[in-house]
C-alpha positions in Angstrom: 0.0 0.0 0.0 2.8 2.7 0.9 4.8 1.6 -2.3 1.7 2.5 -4.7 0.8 5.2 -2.5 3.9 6.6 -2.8 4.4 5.8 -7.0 1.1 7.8 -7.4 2.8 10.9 -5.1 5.6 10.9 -7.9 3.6 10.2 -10.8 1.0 12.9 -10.2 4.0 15.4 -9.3 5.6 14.4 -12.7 2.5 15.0 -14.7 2.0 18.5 -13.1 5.6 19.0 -13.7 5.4 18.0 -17.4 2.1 19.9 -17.7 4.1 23.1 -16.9 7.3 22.6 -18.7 5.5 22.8 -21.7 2.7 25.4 -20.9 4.4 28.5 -19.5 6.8 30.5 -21.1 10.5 30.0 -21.1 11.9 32.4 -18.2 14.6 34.5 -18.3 17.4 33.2 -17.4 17.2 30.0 -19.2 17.2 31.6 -22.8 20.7 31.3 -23.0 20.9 27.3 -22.3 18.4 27.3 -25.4 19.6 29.9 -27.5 23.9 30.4 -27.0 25.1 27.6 -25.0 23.4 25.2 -27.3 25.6 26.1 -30.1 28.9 26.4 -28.0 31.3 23.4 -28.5 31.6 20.5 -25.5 34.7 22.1 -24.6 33.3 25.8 -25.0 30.2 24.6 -22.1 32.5 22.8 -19.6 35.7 25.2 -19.4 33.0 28.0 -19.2 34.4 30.2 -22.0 32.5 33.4 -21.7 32.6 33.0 -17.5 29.1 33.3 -17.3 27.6 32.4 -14.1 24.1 30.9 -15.8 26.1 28.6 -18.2 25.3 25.6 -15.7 27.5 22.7 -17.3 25.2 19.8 -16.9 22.3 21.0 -17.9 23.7 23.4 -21.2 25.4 19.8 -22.2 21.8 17.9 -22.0 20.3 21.2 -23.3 22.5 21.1 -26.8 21.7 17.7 -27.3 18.2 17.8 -26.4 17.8 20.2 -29.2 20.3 18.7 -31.7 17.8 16.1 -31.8 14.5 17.4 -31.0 15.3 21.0 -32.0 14.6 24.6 -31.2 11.2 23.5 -28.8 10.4 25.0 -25.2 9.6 21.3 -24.6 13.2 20.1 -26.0 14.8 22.5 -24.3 13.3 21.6 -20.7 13.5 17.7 -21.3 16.8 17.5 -19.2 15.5 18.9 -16.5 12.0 16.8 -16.6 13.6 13.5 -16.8 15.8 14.4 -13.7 12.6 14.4 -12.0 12.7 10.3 -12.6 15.9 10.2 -11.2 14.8 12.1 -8.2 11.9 9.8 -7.4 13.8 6.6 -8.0 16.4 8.2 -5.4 13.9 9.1 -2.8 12.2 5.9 -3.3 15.5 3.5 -2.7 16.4 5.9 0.0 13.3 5.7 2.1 13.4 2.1 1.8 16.6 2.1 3.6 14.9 4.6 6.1 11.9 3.3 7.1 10.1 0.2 7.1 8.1 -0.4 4.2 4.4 -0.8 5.8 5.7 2.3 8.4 3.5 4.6 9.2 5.7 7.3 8.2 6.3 6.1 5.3 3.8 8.2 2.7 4.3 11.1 4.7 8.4 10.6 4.0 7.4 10.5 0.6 5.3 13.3 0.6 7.9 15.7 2.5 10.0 15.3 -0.7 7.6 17.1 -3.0 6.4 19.2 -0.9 8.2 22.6 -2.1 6.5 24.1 -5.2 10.0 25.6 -4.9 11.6 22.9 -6.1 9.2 21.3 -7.9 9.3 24.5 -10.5 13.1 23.6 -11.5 12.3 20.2 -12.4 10.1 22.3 -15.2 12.6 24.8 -16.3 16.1 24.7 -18.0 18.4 25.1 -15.6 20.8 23.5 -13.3 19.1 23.2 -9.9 16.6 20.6 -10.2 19.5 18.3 -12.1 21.2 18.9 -8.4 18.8 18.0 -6.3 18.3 14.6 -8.1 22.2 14.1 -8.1 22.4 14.8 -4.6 19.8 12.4 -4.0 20.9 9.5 -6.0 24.6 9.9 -4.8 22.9 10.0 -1.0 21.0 6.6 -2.2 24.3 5.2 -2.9 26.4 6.4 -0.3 23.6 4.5 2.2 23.6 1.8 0.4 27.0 0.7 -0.1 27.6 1.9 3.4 24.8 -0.1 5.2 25.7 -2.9 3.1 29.3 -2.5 2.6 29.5 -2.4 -1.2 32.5 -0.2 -2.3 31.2 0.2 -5.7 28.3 1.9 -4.4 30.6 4.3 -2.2 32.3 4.8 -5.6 29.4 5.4 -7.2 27.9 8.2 -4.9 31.1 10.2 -5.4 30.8 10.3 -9.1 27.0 11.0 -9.0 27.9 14.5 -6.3 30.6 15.4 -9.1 27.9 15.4 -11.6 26.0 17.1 -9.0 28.6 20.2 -9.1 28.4 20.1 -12.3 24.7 21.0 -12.6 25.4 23.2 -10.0 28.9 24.4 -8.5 27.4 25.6 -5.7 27.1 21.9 -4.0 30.8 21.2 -3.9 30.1 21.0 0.1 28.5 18.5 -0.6 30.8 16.7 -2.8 33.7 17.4 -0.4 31.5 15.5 2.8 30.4 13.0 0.1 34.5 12.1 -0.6 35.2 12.5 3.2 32.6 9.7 4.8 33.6 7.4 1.8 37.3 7.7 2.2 36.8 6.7 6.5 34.2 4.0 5.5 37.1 2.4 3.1 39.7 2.8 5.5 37.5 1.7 8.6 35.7 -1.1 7.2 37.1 -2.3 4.3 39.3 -5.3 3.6 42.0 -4.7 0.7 42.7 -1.0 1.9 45.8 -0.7 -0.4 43.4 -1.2 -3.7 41.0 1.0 -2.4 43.5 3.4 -2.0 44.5 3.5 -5.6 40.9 3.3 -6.6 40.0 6.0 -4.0 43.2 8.3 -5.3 42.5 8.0 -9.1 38.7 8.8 -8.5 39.8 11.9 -6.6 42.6 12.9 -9.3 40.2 12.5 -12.3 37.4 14.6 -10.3 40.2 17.0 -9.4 41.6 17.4 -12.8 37.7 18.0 -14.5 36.5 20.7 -12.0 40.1 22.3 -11.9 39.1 24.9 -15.3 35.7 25.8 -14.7 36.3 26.1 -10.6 39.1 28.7 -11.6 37.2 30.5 -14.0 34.5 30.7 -11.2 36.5 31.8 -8.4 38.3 34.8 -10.7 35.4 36.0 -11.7 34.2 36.1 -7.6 31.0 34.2 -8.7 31.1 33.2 -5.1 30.7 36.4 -4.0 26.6 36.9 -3.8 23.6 36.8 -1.1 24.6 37.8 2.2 26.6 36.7 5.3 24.2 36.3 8.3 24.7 32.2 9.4 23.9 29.4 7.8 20.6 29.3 9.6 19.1 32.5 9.0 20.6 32.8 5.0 20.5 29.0 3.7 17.8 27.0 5.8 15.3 29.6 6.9 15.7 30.7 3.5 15.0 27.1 2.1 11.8 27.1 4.3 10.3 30.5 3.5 10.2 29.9 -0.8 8.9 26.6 0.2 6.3 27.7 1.4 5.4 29.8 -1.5 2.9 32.6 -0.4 0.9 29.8 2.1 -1.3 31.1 4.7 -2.0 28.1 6.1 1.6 27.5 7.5 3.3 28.8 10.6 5.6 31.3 10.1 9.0 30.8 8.4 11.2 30.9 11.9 8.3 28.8 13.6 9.2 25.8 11.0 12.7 26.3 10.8 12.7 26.0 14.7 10.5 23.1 14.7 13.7 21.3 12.1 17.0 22.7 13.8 15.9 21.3 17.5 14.2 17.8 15.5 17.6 17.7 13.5 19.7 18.7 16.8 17.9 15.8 18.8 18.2 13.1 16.4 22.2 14.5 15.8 22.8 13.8 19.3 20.8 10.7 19.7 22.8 9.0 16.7 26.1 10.5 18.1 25.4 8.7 21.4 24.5 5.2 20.0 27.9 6.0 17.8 29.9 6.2 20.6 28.5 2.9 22.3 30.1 1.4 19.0 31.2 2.2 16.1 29.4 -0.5 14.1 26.7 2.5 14.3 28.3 4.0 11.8 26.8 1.6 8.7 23.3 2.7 10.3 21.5 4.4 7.2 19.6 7.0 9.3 23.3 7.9 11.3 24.8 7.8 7.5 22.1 10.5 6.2 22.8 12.6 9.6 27.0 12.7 9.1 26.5 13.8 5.0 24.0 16.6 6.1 26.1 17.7 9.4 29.6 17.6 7.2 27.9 19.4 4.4 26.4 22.3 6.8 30.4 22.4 8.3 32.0 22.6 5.4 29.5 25.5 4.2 30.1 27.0 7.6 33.7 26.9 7.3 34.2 28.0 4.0 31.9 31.2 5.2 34.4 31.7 7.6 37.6 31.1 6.6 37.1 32.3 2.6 34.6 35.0 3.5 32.4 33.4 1.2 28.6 34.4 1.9 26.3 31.3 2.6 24.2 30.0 0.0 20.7 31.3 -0.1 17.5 30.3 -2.4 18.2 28.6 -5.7 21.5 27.9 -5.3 21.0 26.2 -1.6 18.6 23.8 -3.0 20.5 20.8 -2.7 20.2 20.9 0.9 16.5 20.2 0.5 16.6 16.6 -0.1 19.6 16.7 2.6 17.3 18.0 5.1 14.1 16.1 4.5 16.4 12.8 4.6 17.5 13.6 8.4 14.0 15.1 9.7 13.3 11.1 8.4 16.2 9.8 10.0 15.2 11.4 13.0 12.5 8.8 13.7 13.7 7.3 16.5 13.6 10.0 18.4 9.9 9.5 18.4 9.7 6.4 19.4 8.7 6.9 22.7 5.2 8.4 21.9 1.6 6.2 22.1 1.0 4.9 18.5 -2.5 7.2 18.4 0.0 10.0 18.5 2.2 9.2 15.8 -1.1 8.5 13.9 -1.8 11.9 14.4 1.6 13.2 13.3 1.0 11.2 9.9 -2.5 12.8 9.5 -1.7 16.2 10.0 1.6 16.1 7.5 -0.5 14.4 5.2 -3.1 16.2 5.6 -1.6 20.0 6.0 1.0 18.9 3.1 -2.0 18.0 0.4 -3.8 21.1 0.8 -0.2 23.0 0.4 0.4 21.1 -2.7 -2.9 21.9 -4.1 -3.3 25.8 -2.3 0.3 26.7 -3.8 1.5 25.0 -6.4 1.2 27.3 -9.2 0.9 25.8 -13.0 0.7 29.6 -14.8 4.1 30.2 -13.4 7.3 30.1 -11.4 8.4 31.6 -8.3 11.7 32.9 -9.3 10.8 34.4 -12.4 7.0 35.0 -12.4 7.3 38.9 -14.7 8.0 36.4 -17.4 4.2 34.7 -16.7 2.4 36.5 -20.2 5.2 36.7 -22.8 2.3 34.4 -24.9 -0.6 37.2 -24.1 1.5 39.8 -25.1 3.0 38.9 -28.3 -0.9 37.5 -29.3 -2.2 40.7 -28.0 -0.1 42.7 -30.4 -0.3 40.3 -33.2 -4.1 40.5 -32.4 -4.0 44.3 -33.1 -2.2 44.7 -35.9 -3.5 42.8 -39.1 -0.9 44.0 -41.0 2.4 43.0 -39.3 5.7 45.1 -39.5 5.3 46.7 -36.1 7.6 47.3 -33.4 7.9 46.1 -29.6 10.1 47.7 -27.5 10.6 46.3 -23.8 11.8 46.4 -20.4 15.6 44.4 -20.0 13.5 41.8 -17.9 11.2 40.7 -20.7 13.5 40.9 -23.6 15.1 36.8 -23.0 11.7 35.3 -23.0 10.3 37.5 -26.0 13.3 36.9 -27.8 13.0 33.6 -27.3 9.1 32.7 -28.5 9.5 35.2 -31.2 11.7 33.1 -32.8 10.1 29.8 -32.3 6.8 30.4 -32.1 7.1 32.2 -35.5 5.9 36.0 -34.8 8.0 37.1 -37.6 5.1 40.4 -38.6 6.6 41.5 -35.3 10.2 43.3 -34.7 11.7 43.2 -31.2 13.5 46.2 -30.2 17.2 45.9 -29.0 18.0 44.7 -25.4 19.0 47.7 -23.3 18.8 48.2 -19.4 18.0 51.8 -19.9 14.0 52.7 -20.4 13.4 54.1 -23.8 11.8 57.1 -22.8 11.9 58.5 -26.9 11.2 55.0 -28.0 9.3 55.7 -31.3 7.8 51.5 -31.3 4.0 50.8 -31.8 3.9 49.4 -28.6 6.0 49.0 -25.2 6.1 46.2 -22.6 7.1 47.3 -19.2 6.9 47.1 -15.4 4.6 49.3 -13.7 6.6 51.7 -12.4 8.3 52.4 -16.0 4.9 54.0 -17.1 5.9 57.2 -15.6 8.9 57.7 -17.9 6.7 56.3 -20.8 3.2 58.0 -20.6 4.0 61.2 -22.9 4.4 58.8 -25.8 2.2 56.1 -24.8 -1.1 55.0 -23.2 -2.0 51.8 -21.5 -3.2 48.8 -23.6 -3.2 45.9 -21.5 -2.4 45.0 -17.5 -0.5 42.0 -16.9 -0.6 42.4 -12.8 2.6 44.5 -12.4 3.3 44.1 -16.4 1.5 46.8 -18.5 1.6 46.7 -22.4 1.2 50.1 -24.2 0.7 51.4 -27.0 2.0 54.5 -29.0 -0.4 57.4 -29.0 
């Protein structure tokens, strides 16, 4: 019953997830996967050429091929990142069978705590790199439990290659690669016969994953693409920050700090319970749920430390969301520490995160649009609105910076060749002489001399030349 329960979780999520890759407009910041990085050269993507922060390796790689194949389609371009979404449930799924029983009670609320973040659930529909990392991180977590628990090298060997590929969909989680390479070199030392092989083994794996990051880590740190968000702790910048776009405008929720109480003193307990059954021995250590709490603890140091010895500000948002799975993995793990309530009460725990979880899902989840870049929601409406209003083609759109990826973008594919797109420029073309202008709000007041309001898109306004 939990297995199907929990296949229908991830199937309806996928659906939803496929429903919106190939409904809503592409967003801005994943025009250039579709549009420049797909013509770059292998070499070109992974050496990061131009030094541009948004060229994510992994996923401009997929991208290119994606279209090579399929070509130029919104629903070629995003196919990378939707079919990650498979590796992410098949992840989830091994790992909470290593978690928790398979008829627990907790069970299909585990599950559920995995989608739970329309958040995350928007990258798995868009073309970038973040969604690709939360999968990686989650299959290379499946693996490190795995060959841990069961003392299968390969599987060690194979969760350090999977958190490489995860810095390569995102450089941000080389924490996580660097606790991932840490716990499987003690585990082969510790616990393995035949240390001397697995020391060769261990040191060519490392040299190989050394030798492939070393370019596009250098271009990275000289061009101090580090150097963003702010500085305040890793619980105030990274995981209350986690917990506040994951909830996603809900009402219904505490506050953010209420919830990201509720998991520091959960995730604090169950730390200290595991550390005390590790100390009564070390055999402990091959536990699954004490294996999920060492990856997340080493991966929150090593942030920490980095923040404090490099001066490198913690990760917030986007960038932070391969912590997610991380997290939801040790609030799981954390089980035990429950143990001591009646069975009614953990019955009652199960209802209310099922319960309180489905109507967040279904209250939040937004298939018009993503969080992160929701002024790119109408590029469709506009460019039919204009189309719409000129019979005769041959007119001109001028635009705020924000708007001009995604325009650029559809314009081109979907064909809307009777209309010209004005040049991309950060200034506001207050003597624009176009038919019609596409702007924020707040741009009108520059604009209203020339122009009157045609359309309102919320806090995007379309006008039109007087």
């Amino acid at each position: 019953m939990n297995q199907y329960c929990t296949w229908l979780i991830f199937g309806l999520t996928f659906l939803f997830i496929v429903w919106k890759a190939v409904t809503i407009p592409i967003t801005h910041d994943e025009v250039a996967s579709a549009l420049y990085y797909s013509k770059f050269s292998f070499w070109e993507i992974v050496s990061l050429s131009n030094g541009d922060q948004n060229n994510h390796i992994l996923n401009s790689l997929l991208t290119k091929w994606s279209v090579n194949i399929f070509g130029l389609k919104l629903w070629a371009v995003r196919l990378p990142s939707i079919l990650s979404f498979l590796v992410y449930a098949y992840a989830v799924i091994g790992l909470l069978n290593y978690l928790l029983p398979k008829h627990s009670k907790f069970y299909i609320a585990g599950a559920l705590l995995f989608v739970l973040s329309p958040y995350l659930i928007d990258f798995f529909s868009l073309s970038r790199g973040y969604g690709m990392a939360v999968a990686l991180t989650t299959l290379s977590m499946y693996h490190l439990v795995k060959g841990i628990s069961n003392k299968r090298a390969l599987n060690c060997y194979l969760s350090i290659v999977f958190a490489t590929l995860t810095c390569f969909a995102s450089f941000s989680s080389i924490s996580f690669l660097c606790a991932t390479i840490a716990i499987v070199f003690v585990y082969l030392m510790v616990f393995e016969d035949r240390k001397w092989v697995h020391i060769g083994c261990f040191t060519a794996l490392v040299f190989i994953i050394g030798a492939s990051m070393f370019v596009p880590l250098s271009v990275i740190s000289n061009a101090q693409q580090f150097s963003y968000w702010s500085n305040n702790g890793f619980i105030q910048d990274t995981l209350m920050s986690l917990v506040r776009l994951s909830l996603y405008g809900s009402k219904i929720f505490l506050t953010t700090a209420v919830i990201t109480c509720f998991f520091v003193i959960v995730l604090v307990i169950g730390c200290a319970y595991f550390l005390i059954q590790f100390l009564r021995s070390r055999t402990t250590f091959l536990k699954p749920a004490l294996i999920v709490f060492v990856v997340l603890f080493l991966t929150i140091l090593i942030n920490v430390l980095q923040s404090w010895m490099l001066n490198l500000p913690n990760l917030n948002g986007r960038i932070a969301l391969f912590f997610y799975p991380l997290i939801v993995a040790g609030l799981i793990a954390s089980k035990p520490i429950f143990n001591w309530m009646h069975s009614k009460v953990k019955w009652g725990i199960v209802v209310i995160v099922i319960g309180l979880g489905i109507h967040h899902i279904f209250d939040n989840s937004n298939k018009n649009n993503v969080l992160e870049w929701s002024y790119d929601a109408y590029t469709f409406e506009v460019l039919n609105l204009v189309k719409s209003n000129e019979k005769q083609g041959n007119v001109r759109l001028d635009m705020n910076w924000l708007f001009h990826p995604s325009l650029t973008f559809h314009h081109k594919v979907d064909h809307f060749s009777q209309i010209r797109l004005g040049p991309y420029s950060k200034e506001i073309q207050t003597n624009s002489t176009a038919d019609y202008y596409y702007c924020k709000a707040e741009d009108y007041l520059q604009l209203e001399a020339n122009y009157t309001i045609l359309a309102k898109f919320e806090d995007n306004w379309l006008l039109k030349h007087k």
